[in-house]
N, C-alpha and C positions, 0 to 999 in steps of 0.2 A: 504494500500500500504506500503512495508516494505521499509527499510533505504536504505536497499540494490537496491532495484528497482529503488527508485529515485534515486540512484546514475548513476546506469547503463543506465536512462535515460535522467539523466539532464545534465551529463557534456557530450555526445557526442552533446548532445544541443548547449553547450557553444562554444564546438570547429566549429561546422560548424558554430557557428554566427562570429565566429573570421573570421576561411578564409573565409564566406561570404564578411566581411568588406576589410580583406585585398584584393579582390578581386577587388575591386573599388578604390582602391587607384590610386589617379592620377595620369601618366608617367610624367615623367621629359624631356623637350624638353632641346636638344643643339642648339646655334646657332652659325655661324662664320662671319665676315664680309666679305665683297665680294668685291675685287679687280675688276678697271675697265675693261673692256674685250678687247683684243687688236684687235678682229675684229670691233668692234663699235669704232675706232678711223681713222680718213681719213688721209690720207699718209698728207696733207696739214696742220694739227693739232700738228705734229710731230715739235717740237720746240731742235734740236741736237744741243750738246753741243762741236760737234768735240773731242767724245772719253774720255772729263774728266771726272774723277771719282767724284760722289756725296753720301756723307756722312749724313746717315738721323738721329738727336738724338745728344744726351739723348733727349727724349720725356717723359715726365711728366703732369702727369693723376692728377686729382684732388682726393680726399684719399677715398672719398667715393665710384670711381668705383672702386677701388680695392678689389673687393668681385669676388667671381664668379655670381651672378644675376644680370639681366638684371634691371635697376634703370628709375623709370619711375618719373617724376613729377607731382603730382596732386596738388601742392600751388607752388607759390612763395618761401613757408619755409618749405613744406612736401614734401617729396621721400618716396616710394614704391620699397622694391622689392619683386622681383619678384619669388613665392613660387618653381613653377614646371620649370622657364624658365628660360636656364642661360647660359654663352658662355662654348662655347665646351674648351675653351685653357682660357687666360688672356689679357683683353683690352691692360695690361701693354705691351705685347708683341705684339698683336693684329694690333694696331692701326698704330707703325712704321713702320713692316710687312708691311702693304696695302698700305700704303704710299710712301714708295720705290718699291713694283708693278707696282704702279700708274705712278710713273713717271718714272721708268724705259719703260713703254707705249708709254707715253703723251713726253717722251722727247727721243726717239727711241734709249734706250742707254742698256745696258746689265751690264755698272757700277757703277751702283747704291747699297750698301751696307746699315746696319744699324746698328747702336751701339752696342755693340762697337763691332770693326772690327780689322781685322790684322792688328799687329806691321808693321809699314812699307808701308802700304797699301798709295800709291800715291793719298791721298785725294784731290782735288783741292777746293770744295765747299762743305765745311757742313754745314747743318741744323738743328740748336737746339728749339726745339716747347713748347713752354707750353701751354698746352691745360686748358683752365681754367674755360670749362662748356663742356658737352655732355649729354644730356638726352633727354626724348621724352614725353609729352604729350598727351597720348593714345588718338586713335582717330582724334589728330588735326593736330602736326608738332614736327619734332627734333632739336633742338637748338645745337649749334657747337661754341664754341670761342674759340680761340685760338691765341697767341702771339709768334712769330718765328723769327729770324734773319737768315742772311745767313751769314756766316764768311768765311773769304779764306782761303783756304790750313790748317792749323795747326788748327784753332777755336781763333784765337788772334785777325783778324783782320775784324770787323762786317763791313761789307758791304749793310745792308736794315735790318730793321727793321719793320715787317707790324703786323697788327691785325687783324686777319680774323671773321667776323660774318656771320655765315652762318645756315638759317633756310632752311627744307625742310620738305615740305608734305608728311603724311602720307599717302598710300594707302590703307587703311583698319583701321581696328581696333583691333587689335591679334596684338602680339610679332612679327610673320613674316616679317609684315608691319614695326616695329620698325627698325629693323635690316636693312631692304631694305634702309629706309632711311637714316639710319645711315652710310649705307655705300657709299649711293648718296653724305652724307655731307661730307664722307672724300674725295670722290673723287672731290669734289668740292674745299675743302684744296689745296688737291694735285695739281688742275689746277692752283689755284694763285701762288703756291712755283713752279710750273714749269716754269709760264707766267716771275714770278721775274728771277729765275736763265737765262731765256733766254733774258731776258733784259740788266741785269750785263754783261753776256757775250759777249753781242754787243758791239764794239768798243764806245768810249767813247761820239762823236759825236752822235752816232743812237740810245742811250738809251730814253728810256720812262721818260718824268720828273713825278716827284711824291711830293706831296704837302709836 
């Protein structure tokens, strides 16, 4: 067999073993969080604020989710991410985004904005979060912490202080399931910062005491 035959034989070998491989190369899935849906809320759940405007942020994410991959925990002291699986945009943006959705729903208002917002913009109540865990547990649950005030008008004057802990089950086992939950846990956020904002805003006698 001459030089020349193996050649003419062995590299169109080589090239179909290449796109055979790249053939199988794994897609890259997007995901997005999912805002609660304003038909799954009953006119009775609507907590209005009489028209004030709410100001959601700065919102601060802990540095590790600032990747584009979806971050899973498998220790106490180890994170995974995730090779094929990752947000379609940035949690950084993501997560105030859904948040001010949320209660633009949950508190039946259309002024709800999020940082930063126009000069001038008639804030009456902002909300600055820091988010200081979000991850999931393939398979088991998604863990949410988060530490928020709510300040009047300008952001000078802190009016509640809360900590929010919020777990939620996974439905599955896959990425889908993560996301699903992850977005159950902010809208579970969102219903504590709506339930406070409409507490504040109850005249001073009819508020909620809190320990």
């Amino acid at each position: 067999m001459t030089q020349r035959f193996l050649a003419a034989f062995v590299i169109p070998a080589i090239l179909a073993a290449l796109l055979s491989g790249c053939g199988r190369t794994a897609m890259t899935r997007f995901y997005s969080l999912s805002p609660i849906p304003a038909a799954e809320t009953a006119p009775g759940d609507l907590r209005p604020l009489g028209g004030k405007a709410v100001g959601i942020g700065p919102v601060d994410l802990p540095d590790y989710l600032d990747r584009p991959q979806i971050v899973i925990r498998t220790s106490p002291h180890e994170l995974r991410l995730a090779e094929f699986d990752k947000w379609a945009g940035t949690l950084k943006n993501a997560v105030p985004q859904v948040i001010a959705e949320n209660l633009a729903v949950l508190l039946g208002s259309d002024q709800v904005f999020t940082f930063p917002w126009k000069s001038g913009l008639p804030i009456h109540y902002q909300v600055i979060i820091d988010i200081q865990r979000f991850d999931a547990q393939m398979g088991s649950h998604v863990d949410l912490q988060a530490l928020w005030t709510v300040f009047e008008n300008d952001g000078r004057k802190p009016l509640s202080t809360r900590k929010s802990t919020i777990r939620k089950p996974l439905a599955g086992a896959d990425y889908a399931a993560v996301v699903q939950a992850e977005s159950l846990a902010i809208a579970a956020l969102s219903g504590e910062i709506a339930a406070a904002l409409a507490d504040i805003d109850r005249p001073q006698g009819h508020r909620t005491p809190h320990p």
